[in-house]
C-alpha distance (Angstrom), angle and dihedral (degrees) to the residues before:
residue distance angle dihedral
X1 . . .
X2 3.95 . .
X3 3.84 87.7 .
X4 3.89 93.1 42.7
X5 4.58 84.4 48.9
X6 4.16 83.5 54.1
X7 3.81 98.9 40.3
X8 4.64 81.6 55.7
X9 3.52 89.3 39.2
X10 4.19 87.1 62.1
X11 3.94 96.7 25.4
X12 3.36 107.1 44.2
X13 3.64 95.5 156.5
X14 3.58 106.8 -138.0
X15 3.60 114.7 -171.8
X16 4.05 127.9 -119.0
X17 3.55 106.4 -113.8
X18 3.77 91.4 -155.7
X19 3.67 107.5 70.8
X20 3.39 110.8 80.9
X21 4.00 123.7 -178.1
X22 3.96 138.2 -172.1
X23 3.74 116.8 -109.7
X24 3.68 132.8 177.9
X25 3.73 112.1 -113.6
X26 3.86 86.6 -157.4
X27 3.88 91.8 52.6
X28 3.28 94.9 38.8
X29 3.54 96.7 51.7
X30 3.76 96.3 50.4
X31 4.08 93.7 48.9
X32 3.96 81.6 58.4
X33 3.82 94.7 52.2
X34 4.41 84.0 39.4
X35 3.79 85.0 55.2
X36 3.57 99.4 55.2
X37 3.91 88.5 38.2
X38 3.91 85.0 59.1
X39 3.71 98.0 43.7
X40 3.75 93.2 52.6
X41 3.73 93.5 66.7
X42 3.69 97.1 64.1
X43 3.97 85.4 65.3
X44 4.00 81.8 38.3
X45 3.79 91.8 56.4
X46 3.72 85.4 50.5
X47 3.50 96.7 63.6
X48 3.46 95.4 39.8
X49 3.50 89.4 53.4
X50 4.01 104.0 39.2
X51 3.77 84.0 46.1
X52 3.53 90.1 69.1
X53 3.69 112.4 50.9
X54 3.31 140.6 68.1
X55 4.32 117.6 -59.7
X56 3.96 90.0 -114.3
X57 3.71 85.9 53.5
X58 3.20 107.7 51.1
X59 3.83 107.0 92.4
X60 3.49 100.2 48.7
X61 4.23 89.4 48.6
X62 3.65 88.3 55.9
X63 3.98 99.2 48.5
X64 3.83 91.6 45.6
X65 3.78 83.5 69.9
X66 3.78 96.5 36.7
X67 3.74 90.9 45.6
X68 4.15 87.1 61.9
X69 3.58 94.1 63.7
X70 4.00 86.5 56.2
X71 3.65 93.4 50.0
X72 3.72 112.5 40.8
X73 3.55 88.2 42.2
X74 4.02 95.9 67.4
X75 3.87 88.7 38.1
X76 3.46 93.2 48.0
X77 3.95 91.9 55.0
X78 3.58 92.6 45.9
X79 3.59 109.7 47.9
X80 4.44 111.3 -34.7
X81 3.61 90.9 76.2
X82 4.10 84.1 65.2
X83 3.94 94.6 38.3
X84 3.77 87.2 66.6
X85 3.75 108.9 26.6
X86 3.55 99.3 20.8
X87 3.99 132.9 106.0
X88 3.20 100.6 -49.5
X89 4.20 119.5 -111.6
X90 3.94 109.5 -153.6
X91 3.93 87.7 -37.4
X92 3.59 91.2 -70.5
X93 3.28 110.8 93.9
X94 3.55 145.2 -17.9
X95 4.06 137.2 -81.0
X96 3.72 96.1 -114.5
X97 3.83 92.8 -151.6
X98 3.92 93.7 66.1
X99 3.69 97.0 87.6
X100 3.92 93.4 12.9
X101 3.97 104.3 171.4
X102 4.11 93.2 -1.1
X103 3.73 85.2 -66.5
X104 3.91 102.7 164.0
X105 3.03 92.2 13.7
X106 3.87 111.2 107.1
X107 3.15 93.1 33.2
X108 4.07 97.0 40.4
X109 3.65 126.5 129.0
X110 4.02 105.6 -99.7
X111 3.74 110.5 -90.1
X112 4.18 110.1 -96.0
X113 4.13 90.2 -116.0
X114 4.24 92.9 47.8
X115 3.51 95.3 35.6
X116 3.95 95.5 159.7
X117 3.43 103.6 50.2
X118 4.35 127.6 57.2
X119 3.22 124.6 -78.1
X120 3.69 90.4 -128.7
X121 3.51 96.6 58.4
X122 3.76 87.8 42.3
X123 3.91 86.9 63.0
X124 3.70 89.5 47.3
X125 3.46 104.8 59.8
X126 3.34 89.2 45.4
X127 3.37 91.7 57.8
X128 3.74 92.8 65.1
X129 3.82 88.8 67.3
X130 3.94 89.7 52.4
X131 3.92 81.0 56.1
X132 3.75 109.0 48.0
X133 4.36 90.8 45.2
X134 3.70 99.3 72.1
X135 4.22 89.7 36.8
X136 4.02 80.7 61.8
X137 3.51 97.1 58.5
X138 4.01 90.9 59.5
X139 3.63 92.5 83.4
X140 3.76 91.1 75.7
X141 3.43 107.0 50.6
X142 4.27 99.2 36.0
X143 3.50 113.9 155.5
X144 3.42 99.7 -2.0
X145 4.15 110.6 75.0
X146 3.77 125.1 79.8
X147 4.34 103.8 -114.6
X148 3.76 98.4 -135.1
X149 4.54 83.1 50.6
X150 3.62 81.0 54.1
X151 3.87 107.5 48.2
X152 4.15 86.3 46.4
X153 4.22 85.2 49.9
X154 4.22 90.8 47.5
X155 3.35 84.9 57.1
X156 3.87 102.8 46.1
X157 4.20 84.8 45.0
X158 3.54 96.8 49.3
X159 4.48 88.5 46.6
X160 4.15 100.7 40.7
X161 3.94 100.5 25.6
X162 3.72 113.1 20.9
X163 3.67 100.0 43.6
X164 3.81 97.5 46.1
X165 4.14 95.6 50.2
X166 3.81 87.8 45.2
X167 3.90 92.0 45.8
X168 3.75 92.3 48.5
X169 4.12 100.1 40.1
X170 3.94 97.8 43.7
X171 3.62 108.7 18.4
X172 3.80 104.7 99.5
X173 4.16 86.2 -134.1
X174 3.82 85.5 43.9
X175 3.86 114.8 127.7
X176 3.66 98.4 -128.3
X177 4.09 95.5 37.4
X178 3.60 83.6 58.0
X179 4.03 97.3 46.3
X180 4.02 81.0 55.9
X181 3.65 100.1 -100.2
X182 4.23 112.6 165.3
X183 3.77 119.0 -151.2
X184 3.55 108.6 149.3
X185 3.47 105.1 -178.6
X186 3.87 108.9 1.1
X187 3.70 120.2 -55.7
X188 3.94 95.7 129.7
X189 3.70 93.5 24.6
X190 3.77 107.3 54.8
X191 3.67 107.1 6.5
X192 3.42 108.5 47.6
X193 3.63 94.6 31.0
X194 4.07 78.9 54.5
X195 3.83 94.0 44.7
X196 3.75 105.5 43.2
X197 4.17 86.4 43.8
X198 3.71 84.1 58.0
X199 3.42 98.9 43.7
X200 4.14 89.5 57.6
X201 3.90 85.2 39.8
X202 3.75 91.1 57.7
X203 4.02 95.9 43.6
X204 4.17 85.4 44.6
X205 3.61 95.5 53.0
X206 3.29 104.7 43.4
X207 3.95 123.5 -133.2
X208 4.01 118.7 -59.5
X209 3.75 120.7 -101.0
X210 3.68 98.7 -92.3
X211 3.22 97.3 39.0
X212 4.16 107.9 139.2
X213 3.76 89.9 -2.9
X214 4.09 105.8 81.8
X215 4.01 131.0 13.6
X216 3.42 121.5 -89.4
X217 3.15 110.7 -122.2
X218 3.70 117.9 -178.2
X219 4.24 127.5 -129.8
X220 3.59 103.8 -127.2
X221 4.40 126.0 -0.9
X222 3.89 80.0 -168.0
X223 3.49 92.4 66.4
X224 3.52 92.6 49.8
X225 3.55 96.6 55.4
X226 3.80 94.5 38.8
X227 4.00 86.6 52.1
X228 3.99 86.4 45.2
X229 3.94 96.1 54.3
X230 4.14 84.0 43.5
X231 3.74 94.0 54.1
X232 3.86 90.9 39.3
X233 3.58 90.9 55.8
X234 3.69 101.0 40.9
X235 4.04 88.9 53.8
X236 3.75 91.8 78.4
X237 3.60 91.5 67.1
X238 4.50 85.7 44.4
X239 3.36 86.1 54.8
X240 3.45 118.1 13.8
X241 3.76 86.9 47.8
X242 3.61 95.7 52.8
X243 4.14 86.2 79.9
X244 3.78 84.3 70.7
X245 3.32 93.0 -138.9
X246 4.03 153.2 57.1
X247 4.02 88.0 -95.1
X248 3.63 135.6 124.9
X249 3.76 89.2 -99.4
X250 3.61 88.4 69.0
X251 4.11 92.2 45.9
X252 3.70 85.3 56.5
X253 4.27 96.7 46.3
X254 3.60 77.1 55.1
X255 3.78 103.8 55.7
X256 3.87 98.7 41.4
X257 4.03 83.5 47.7
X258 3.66 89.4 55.4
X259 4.15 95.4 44.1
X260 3.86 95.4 43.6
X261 3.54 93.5 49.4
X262 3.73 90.3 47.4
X263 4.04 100.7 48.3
X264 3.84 88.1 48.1
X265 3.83 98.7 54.6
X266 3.86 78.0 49.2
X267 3.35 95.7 49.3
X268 3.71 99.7 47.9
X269 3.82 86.6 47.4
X270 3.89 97.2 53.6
X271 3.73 91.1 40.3
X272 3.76 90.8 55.9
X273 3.87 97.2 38.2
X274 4.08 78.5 53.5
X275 3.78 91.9 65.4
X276 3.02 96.9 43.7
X277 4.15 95.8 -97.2
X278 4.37 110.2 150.4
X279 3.73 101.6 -112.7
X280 4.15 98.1 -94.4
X281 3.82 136.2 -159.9
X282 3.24 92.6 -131.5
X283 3.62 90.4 53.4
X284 3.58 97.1 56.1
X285 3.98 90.5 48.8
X286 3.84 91.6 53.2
X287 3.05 94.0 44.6
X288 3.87 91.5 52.2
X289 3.48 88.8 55.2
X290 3.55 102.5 53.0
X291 4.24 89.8 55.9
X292 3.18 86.5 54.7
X293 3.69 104.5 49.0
X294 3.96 86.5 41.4
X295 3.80 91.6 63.7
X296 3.38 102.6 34.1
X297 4.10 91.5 93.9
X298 4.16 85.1 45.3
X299 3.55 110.0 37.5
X300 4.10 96.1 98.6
X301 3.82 91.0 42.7
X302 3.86 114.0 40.2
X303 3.67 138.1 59.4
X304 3.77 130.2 -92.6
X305 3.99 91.1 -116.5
X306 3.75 94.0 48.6
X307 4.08 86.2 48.5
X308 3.47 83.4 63.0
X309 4.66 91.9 58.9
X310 3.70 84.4 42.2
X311 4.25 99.3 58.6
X312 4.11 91.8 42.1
X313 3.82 95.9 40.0
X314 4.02 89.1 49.8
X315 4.12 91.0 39.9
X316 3.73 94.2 55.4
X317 3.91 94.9 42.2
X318 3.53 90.7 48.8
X319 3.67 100.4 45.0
X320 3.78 85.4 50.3
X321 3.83 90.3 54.6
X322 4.26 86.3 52.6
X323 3.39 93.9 45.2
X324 4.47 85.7 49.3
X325 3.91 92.5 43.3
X326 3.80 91.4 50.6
X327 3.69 92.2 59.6
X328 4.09 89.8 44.8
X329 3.31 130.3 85.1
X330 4.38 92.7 -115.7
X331 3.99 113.5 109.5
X332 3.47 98.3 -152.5
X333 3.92 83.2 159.7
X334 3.70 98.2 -151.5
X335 3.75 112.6 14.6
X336 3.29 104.0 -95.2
X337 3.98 97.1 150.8
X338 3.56 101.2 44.7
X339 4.11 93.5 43.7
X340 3.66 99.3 39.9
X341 4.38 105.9 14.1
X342 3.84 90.7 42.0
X343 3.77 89.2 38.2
X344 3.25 93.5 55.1
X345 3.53 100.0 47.4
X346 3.74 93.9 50.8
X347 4.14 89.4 53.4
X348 3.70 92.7 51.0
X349 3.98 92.4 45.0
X350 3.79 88.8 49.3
X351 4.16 98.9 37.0
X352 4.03 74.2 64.8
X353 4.19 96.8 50.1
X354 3.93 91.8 40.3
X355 4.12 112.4 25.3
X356 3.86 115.0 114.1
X357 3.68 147.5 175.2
X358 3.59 98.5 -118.2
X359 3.70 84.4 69.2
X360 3.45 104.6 38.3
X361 3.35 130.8 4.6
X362 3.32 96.3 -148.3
X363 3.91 84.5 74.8
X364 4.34 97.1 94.2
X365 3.41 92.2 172.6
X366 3.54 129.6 33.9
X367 3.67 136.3 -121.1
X368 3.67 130.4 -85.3
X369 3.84 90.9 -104.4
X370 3.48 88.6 59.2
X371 3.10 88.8 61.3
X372 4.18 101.3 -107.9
X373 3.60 120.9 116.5
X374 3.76 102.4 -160.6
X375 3.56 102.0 94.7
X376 3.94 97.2 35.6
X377 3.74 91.4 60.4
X378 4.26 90.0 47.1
X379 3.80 85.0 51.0
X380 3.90 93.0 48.0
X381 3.80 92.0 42.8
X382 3.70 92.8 46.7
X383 3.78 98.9 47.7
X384 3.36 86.0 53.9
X385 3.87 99.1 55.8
X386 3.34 91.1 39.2
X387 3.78 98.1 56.7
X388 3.86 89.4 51.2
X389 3.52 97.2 52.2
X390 4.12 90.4 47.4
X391 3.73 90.0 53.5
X392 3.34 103.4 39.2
X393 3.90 93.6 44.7
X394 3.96 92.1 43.5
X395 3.95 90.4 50.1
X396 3.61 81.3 53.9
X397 3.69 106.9 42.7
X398 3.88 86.4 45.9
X399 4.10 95.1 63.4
X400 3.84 87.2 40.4
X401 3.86 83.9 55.2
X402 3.80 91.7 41.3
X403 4.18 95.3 50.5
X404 3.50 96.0 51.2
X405 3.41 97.8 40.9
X406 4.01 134.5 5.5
X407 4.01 101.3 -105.0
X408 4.32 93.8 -167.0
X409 3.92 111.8 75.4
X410 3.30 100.7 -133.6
X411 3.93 131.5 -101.4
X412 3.83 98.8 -86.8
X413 3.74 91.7 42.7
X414 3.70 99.6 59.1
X415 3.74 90.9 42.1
X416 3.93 87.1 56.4
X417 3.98 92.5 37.7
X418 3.10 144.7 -96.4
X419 3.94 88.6 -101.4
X420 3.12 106.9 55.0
X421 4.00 98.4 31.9
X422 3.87 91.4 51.9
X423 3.93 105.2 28.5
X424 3.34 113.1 13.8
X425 3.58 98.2 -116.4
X426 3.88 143.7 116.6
X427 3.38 146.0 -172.7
């Protein structure tokens, strides 16, 4: 922080008073409110999170999210806004000296796919997607990784594998926006980057010390439906907002949000009810989740009805996944893989079997129900290539983490709790 003081102290990014653009008080307006709507499911992730671990635990689950929207926010200013949206380097990521210290920023020419709003607060709100991606991963290592391991690992995530997917998917020099890829508001970008990185956190960790020896039983079910209703509200500004702009695009991100998210919880809760499973909160907020991770790549380019395959197709793939990783030996503590990895892999699969150009013209080549292949193959190819890179990189990131400092707590610690062993704190 003593470097980042200097660096402000010698770019203090004073705006040029002379260029003056149009904007669209409507659109500009509504990316505000989508903004706020965004940032308020970091602290709803927290909830949802901390609600489902143990009591001792609870603290230190929370702040890992909270603690992201400290972090990225300073790198973001400094040099991440350029790694994503930056000149681009080979289509892979971004010269990090284009908008070194927010310079250009303020006073940038609006960015050519939110053309009506500023550039700064174009940069913002997509800053609140650089914040919530590394908060996801949480889930798989609760109560088992050392906090000061984990702030030096957001950072190294958010540099090597965040950046670099962003960059490529919605850069318009970005190698997989120009092999056609579609992710309108995230589904490669933050939740599978999220998922597969906890996936390889999970297998590099190793499984907790009670894991398969005494019932979970979680802290608070209030918190998880509290954090629930918080995410579900704050993903009409993720999606909805990712029209930039007050538009009918936006009105229609919002309704297939709203029916995907519905038909999974539904989904989840028949398919349990069908085995016999009591009809469970937690259920119900899972399988909330999972709709609306699955149609978070499709919202701005498929119909409401076809929202509606998307949320139960992802909620019974998923829930099979849980009900597999239970019965394996991975401790991916809260499900972050199979809810948000898997999730996101369905969306992206079926953004390429349902996208069109009557919804977005964006969409050149229609979906695989429509009977083009085009955009189906991208969508295969690129879920591919960007699962490899995610694993790979996380694999890597993780020993990095691990040689410079220990990333388990040790024994002792996570029998005490992670709150009072890393903060201090208790409930």
């Amino acid at each position: 922080m003593g470097i980042v003081v200097i660096l402000a102290f010698f770019n203090p990014g004073i705006p040029d008073i002379s260029k003056v653009y149009e904007y669209n008080g409507a659109d500009v307006a509504w990316m505000l409110a989508s903004a706020a709507l965004v940032l308020i499911m970091t602290p709803g992730l927290a909830y949802f999170y901390g609600g489902m671990v143990k009591k001792k635990n609870v603290i230190s689950t929370m702040l890992q999210s909270f603690i992201c929207m400290a972090i990225v926010a300073v790198l973001w200013v400094v040099f991440g806004f350029s790694l994503v949206f930056g000149e681009s380097v080979g289509g892979f990521i971004g010269n990090p000296m284009t908008y070194f210290m927010f310079e250009g920023v303020v006073d940038g020419e609006p960015w050519g796919g939110a053309p009506t709003i500023p550039f700064v607060l174009f940069a913002m709100y997509q800053l609140k997607f650089a914040i919530i991606t590394p908060a996801l991963i949480t889930g798989a290592f609760a109560e088992r990784i050392k906090f000061t391991s984990y702030v030096l690992f957001v950072c190294l995530f958010f540099v090597f594998i965040y950046a670099p997917l962003a960059h490529a998917t919605w850069h318009p020099d970005g190698i997989l926006f120009n092999m056609g890829v579609l992710d309108f508001a995230g589904g490669t970008v933050v939740h599978m980057s999220a998922g597969l990185t906890a996936l390889a956190s999970a297998i590099y960790l190793k499984h907790g010390k009670d894991f398969h020896t005494h019932p979970h039983v979680p802290a608070r079910i209030t918190y998880v439906l509290m954090g629930t209703g918080m995410l579900w509200f704050g993903w009409i500004g993720f999606n909805g907002g990712s029209a930039f702009g007050a538009s009918a695009l936006a009105a229609t991100a919002l309704a297939t949000t709203s029916t995907a998210s519905g038909a999974a919880a539904l989904t989840y809760l028949f398919f349990d009810a069908a085995k016999g499973i009591k009809p469970s909160a937690t259920g119900v907020c899972i399988g909330v989740v999972v709709g609306l991770v699955a149609i978070t790549p499709a919202a701005g380019f498929v119909t409401v009805p076809h929202s509606l395959i998307i949320g139960s197709v992802a909620a019974i793939i998923s829930r099979l996944c849980i009900e597999w990783r239970t019965k394996s030996k991975l401790d991916d503590t809260l499900d972050v893989f199979p809810s948000h990895g898997v999730g996101g892999m369905v969306g992206m699969l079926l953004t390429g079997v349902f996208a069109h150009s009557a919804i977005n013209e964006a969409v050149e080549t229609n979906g695989l129900f429509f009977g083009e292949t085009g955009l189906f193959t991208a969508h295969v190819i690129g879920l591919l290539g960007a699962t490899v890179f995610t694993l790979i990189m996380a694999f890597v990131l993780l020993k990095l983490t691990d040689l410079i400092t220990p990333l388990r707590v040790t024994d002792e610690e996570e029998e005490l709790g992670l709150d009072f062993s890393q903060h201090g704190e208790k409930l």
